[in-house]
Structure formats: C-alpha cells, structure tokens
C-alpha positions in Angstrom: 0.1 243.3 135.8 -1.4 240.1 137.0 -0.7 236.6 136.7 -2.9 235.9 134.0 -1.7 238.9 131.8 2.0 237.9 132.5 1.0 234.6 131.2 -0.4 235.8 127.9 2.7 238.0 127.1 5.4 234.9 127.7 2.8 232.9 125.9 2.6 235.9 123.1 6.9 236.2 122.8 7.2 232.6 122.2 4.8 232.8 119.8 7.0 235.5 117.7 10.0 233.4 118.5 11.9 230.8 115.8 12.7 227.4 117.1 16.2 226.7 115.8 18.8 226.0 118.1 20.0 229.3 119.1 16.4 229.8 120.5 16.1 226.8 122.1 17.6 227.8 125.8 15.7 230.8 125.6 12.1 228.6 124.9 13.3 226.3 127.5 13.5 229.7 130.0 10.0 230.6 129.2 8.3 227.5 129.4 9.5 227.4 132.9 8.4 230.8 133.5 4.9 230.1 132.5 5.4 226.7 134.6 5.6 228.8 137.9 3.2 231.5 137.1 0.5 228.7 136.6 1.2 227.1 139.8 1.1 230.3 141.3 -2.0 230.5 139.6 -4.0 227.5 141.2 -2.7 228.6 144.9 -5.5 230.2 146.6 -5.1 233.8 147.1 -3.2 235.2 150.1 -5.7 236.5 153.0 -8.6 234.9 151.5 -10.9 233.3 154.3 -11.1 230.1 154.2 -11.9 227.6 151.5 -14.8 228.5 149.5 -18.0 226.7 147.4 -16.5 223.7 145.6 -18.0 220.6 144.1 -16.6 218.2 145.9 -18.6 215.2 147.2 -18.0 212.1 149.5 -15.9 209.2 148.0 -18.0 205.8 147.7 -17.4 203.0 146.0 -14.5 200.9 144.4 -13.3 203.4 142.2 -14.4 207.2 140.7 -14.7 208.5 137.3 -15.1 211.8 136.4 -17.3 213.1 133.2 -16.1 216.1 131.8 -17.0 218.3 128.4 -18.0 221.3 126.7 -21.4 221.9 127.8 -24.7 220.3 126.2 -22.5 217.1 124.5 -25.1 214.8 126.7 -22.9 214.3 130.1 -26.5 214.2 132.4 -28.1 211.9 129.7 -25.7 209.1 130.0 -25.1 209.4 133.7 -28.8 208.8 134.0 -28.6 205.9 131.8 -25.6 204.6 133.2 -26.2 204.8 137.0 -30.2 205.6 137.2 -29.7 209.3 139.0 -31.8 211.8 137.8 -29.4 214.8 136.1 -31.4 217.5 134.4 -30.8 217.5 130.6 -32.1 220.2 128.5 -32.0 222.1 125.7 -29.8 225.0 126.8 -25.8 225.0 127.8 -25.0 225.0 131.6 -28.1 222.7 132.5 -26.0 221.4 135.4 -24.5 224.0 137.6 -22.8 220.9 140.5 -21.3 217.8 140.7 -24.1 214.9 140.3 -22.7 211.9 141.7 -23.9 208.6 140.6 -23.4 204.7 141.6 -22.8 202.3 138.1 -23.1 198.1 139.4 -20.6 196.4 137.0 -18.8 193.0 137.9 -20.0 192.8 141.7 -18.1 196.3 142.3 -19.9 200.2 142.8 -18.2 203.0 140.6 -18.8 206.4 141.4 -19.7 208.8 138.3 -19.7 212.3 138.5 -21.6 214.7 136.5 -19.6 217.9 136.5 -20.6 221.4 135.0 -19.5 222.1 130.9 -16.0 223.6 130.9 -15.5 226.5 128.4 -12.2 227.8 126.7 -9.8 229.7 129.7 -11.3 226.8 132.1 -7.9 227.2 133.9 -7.7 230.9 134.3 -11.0 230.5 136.4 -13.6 230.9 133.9 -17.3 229.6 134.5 -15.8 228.1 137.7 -13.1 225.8 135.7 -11.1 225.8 138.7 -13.3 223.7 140.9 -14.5 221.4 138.1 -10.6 220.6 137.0 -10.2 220.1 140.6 -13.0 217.7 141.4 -11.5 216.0 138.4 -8.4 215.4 139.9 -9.6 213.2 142.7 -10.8 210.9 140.2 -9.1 207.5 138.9 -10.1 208.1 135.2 -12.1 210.8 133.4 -14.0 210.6 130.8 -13.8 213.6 128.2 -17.3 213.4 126.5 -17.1 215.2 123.1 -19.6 215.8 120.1 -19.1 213.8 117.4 -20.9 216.4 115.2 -18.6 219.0 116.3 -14.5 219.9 115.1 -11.7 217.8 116.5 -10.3 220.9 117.8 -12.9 220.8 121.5 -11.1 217.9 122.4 -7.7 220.4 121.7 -9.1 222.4 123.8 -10.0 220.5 126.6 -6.7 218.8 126.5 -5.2 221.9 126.8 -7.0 223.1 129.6 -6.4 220.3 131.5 -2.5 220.0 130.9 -2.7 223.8 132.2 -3.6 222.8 135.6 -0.9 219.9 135.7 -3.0 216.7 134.5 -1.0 214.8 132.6 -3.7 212.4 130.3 -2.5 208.9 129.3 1.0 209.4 129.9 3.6 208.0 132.2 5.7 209.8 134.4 9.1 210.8 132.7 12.2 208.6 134.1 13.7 211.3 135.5 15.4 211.2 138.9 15.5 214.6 140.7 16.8 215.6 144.1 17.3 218.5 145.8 20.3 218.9 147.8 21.8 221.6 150.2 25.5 222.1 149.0 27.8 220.4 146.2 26.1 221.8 142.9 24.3 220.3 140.3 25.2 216.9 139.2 24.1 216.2 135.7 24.2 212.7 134.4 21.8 210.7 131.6 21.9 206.6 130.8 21.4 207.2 127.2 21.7 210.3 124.4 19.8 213.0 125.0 18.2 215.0 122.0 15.9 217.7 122.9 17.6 219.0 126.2 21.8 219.1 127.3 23.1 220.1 130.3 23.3 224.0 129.6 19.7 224.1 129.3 19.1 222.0 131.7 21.0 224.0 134.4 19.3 227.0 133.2 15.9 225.9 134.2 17.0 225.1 137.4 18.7 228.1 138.0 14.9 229.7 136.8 13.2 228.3 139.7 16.5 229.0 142.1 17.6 225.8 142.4 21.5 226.0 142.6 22.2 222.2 144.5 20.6 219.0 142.9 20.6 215.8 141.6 19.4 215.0 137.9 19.8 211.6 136.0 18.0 211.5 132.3 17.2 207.8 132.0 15.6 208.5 129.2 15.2 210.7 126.2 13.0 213.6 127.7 11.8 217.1 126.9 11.8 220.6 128.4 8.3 220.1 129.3 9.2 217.0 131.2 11.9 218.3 132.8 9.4 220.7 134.4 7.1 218.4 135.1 9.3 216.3 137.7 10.8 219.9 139.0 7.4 221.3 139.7 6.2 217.9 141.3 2.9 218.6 141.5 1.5 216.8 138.1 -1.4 214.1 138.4 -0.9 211.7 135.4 -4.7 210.1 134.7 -5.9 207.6 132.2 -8.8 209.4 130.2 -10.9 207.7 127.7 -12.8 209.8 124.6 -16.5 209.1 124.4 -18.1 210.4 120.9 -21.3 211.5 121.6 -24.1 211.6 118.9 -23.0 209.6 116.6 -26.5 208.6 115.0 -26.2 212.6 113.4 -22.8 211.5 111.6 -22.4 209.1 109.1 -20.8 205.5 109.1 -17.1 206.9 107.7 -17.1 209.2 110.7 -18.2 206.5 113.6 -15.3 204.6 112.2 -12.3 207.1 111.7 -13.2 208.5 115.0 -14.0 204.0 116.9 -10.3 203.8 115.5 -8.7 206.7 117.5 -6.6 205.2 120.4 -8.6 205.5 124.0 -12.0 206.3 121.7 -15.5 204.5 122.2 -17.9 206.1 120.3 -21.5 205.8 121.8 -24.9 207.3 121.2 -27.4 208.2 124.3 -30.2 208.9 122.3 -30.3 205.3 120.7 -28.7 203.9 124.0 -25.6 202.7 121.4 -22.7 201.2 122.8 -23.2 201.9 126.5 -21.7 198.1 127.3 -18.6 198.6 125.3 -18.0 201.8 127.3 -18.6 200.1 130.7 -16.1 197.5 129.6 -13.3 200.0 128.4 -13.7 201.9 131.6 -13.7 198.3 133.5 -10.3 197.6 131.7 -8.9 201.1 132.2 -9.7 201.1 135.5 -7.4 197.9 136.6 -9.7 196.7 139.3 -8.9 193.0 140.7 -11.9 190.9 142.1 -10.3 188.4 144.9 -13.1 186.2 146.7 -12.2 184.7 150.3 -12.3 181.2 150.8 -12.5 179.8 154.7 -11.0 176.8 155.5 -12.6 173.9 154.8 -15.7 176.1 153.4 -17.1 176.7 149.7 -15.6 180.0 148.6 -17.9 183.3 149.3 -18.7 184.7 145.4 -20.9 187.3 146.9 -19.0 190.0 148.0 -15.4 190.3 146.3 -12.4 192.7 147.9 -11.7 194.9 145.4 -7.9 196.2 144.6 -5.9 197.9 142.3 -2.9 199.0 141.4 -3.7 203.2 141.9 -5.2 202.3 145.3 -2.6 200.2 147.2 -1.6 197.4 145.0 -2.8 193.9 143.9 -0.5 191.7 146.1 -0.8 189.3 149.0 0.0 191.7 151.3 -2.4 194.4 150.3 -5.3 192.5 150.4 -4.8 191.1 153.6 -4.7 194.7 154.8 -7.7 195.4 152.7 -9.1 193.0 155.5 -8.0 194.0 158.3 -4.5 195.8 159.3 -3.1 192.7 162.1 -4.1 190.6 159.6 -0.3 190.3 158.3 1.2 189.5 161.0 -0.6 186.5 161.3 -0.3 185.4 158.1 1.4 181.5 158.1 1.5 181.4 153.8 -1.6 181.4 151.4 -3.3 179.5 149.2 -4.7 180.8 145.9 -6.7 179.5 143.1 -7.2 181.6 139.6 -4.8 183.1 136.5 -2.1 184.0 139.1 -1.6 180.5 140.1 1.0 177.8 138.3 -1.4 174.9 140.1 -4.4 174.5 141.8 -4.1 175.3 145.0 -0.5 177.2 144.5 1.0 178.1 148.8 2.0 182.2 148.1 4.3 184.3 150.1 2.8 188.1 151.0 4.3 189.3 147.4 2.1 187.3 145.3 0.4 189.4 142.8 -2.7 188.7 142.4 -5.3 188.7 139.3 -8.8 189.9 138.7 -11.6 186.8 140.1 -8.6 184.9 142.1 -9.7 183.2 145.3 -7.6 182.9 148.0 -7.5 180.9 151.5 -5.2 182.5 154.6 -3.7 180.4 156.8 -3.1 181.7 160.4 0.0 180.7 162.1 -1.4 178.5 165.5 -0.3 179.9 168.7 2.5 177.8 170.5 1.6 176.7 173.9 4.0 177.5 176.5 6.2 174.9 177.1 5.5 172.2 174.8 2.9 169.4 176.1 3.2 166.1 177.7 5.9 164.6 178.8 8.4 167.6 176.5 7.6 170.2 178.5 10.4 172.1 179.2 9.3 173.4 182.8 7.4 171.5 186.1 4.7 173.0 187.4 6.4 173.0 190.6 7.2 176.5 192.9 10.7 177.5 192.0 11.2 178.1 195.9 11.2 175.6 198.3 9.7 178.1 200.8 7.0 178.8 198.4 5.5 175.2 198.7 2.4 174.3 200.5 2.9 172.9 204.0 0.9 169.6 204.4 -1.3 169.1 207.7 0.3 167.3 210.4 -0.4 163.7 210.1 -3.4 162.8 212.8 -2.2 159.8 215.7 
C-alpha cells in the first residue's frame, strides 16, 4: 500500500469517527499519523538521481510574490498588466505550463511576480505537477491566491487545503508553543494558562506517535492538536496570502461587495483594468517593506535609490541596515542620526537598536581613528630611540 492510499484510509476512519471526548485521543493519534505520512510524502524518493525539472527561477528584487489559482481565473492577464512581461493567455486551461517571472516598479522598490501553472484538486499528492508549483510558492514572501469571482467559494476551500497539506500555514502566526527535544529525563509538560482542546494525556500520546519519549513542552497558549503538530513536525512556512476576485464585471454589485468585505480580499477585474492600484497597495502593506534614504554628512539626502528592509528579511533596525550596506560597517558605527516617523525630534542620535520606519533618512557617524599617542605637547611617548646604543653617532667635530 502506498503513501497516498494510507493517507486516504486514516483520512476515511476519521471520517466514520464521532468527535466526543472519548474519541478525541484517538483523532489526536491520527492526525499525527497523516502528519508524518505527508512529510514523508514531500521527501524525494530514495535512489532517485538527482533533482529533477522544477520551476524555480533566480531571486531579484526587494521582495517576491507568488500568483497561484485554479487554471484560466486570468493569473497571465494581470501579470502582463502588472509588470509588462508577455504571459500567454488564452482561452483554454493550462495556457502556462512554467514559472513567468515578472518585475512590478512600486514606491522606488522592484517586486518579483511569478506566474505559476493552474493547480488542480490532489495538487499535493503530485497531480499536474502540484508539487513543484507549491514549492516555488514557498520561496515567496506573499502569495496571491487568484480566484473567480463567478465561480463557488469552495476553489478557494480547496486551494486552501492543498496548501495547508504541504505545511503552508496562510495568515496565521506561529503557535506559542515551546518544544525541545532532550536525551533523558522524560517529558515535562507544563502550560501558562487553561488548556481546552488538548491535556497532557493526549499530548504525550502524540509524542510517543512520532517516538519522542524525552522533551520539553510549555502551552503558552490555548492551542490545538493540529498545532501541536505543527511545532513537532517543524517544517511549516507561515505566509501572508491575499484573495484577488477575479472577473468581477460578470457578477453583480451585491457580490463585488460581500466578497471587497472578506478579510485579506481585493476584488479586481483585468478585463476593465479595475482596481489594479488598490491591489498594488494591499500587497505594498502586506509586504512590510521599509524605504530608509542615506544622508552624507553635510550633503542633501540621496532620494533616488532607497535601502530596502523588512522584517521577513533581516529586520528594520539600525543595525540591519547598516549591514544592508556593508558588513564592517557596524563596527564603525559612532551613533546615528535619523529623521522620519521613528524619530521623537528632528534630528533624534540612535543606538544600533533603533527601529526604523518606512521613508526614514538616516546619517552614520563613523567613530575617527585615535592617533597614537595624543598630539602636541600630550603625547605620551618621545620620539627618541629607547636604547642609548641605538642613537645616531654625530661626526667628529672638525679643528
């Protein structure tokens, strides 16, 4: 039997089980089951020669976003309107067979889009090359699930539920759940506040699942099974994802608005070129990225070309951007001087821990290097031979 078969028939029992709480260990056992037989799933197959064809293509830019959707929902129609790289678009499903990459100019930054294939239902199983799509996907900083706004609510289900199958995680946190392995002394169990969906009997028989016999688990907060697993598997990738409602000029007006008012919704139409700038701005904000301009001393401050941070790719502080710069850069480092929303006063002196916001300008002051000695008349050494037998003999006076 293979792995996906074994996955149907766990998937099939729980299906015939009650949820009450004599069930409820046993549910917890086979969602942990199914936990490790998908991760066995995504490894690559033993004695298989080397990697094979994927999608992947070179990262540029400040940041990358990842289209992906159900075939023919108009993914190649608005990258070509949003970056200006050609993406066949036609009438028929599976128009784009690779990943299309794309550059979109927004706020003095460069944003790599990629145009992946459709994914169909069983994406992560391997159907229609899911796999490498999913995967592409998870190099991104954000996707963006296209959908049909003329179509069911249940695609975007669906897709949601591919996803989560192949351990992406979309807009959540991670669970506040410390977990440690350790090599003797049992499993310690502790929580900061009541637990509701999980106690330590279940919890210890997960672990005991995935033969794990010696750890450390603190609950600090009120999680589930699932995220239990999560933080034991350890190999989740938790991504914002925003829902872009295509073809909205076939729908009528109550529609547009029940599905504008969905949390992490924009709902946009490529055919009338609708909405495309409140799309580019939700992504903008999703996205986190921080603008800082340099200023030289005693120089007007450079506008033209910003460093660009944020928070999933190193961090927004002091420190970080003068990395961002160049690595000896923090040694160096005296204190700064920063203008912008992060700043009490104009000019505020900041410490390498500063956080810093989006359009800030900021001046580094080097420390200067000490001369040896002091000057004048406080130096603390002569420039005199230490040995007397090192001196220079004068000529003999002429008579």
């Amino acid at each position: 039997m293979g792995i996906i078969e074994k996955i149907k028939e766990i998937e099939a029992e729980m299906a015939r089980t009650q949820k009450n709480k004599a069930t409820e260990y046993h549910l917890g056992q086979l969602k942990a089951k199914i936990a490790k037989l998908r991760t066995q799933l995504l490894e690559p197959p033993k004695g298989s020669s080397g990697a094979g064809e994927g999608f992947e293509v070179t990262k540029y830019g400040h940041g990358r976003v990842a289209l992906i959707g159900f075939p023919s929902v108009g993914k190649s129609t608005l990258l070509t309107l949003l970056t200006g790289t050609h993406s066949e678009a036609a009438s028929y499903e599976f128009t784009t067979l690779t990943c299309i990459p794309g550059i979109i100019h927004y706020n003095d930054t460069k944003i790599q889009l990629l145009d992946l294939p459709g994914i169909i239902e069983g994406a992560s199983e391997g159907k229609g090359r899911g796999r490498q799509v999913i995967a592409v996907s998870k190099s991104s900083d954000i996707v963006l699930m296209v959908l049909d706004a003329s179509k069911s609510e249940g695609h975007r289900q669906i897709l949601t539920k591919e996803l989560e199958a192949v351990g992406l995680r979309l807009n959540k946190k991670p669970p506040q759940i410390y977990f440690k392995k350790k090599k003797s002394g049992g499993i310690s169990f502790n929580s900061t506040i009541p637990l509701t969906h999980v106690d330590e009997k279940l919890c210890y028989q997960i672990l005991h699942e995935y033969k794990i016999h010696n750890a450390e688990l603190l609950f600090r907060e009120d999680a589930t099974v699932d995220d239990l697993i999560d933080v034991i598997e350890g190999n989740r990738k938790y991504m914002k994802c925003i829902y872009v409602y295509n073809k909205i000029d076939v729908v009528g007006i109550d529609d547009v608005d029940k599905l504008a008012r969905q949390p992490n919704s924009v709902v946009i139409s490529c055919n009338l070129k609708l909405n495309l700038d409140r799309l580019l701005a939700k992504m903008w904000d999703e996205m986190g990225l921080v603008r800082v301009y340099t200023k030289p001393q005693g120089q007007q401050a450079d506008f033209d070309d910003p460093a660009v941070l944020s928070a999933d790719r190193g961090g927004c502080t002091v420190e970080d951007f003068c990395n961002h710069l160049h690595r000896s850069l923090v040694k160096e480092v005296k204190y700064v001087l920063v203008w912008g929303t992060s700043a009490r006063h104009y000019p505020q002196h900041c410490g390498l821990s500063h956080i810093l916001h989006d359009e800030d300008v900021v001046q580094v002051v080097k420390k200067k290097e000490k001369e040896d000695g002091g000057r004048g008349r406080f130096k603390s050494h002569s420039t005199a031979p230490a040995r007397i037998s090192d001196r220079e003999k004068k000529a003999p006076l002429k008579t």
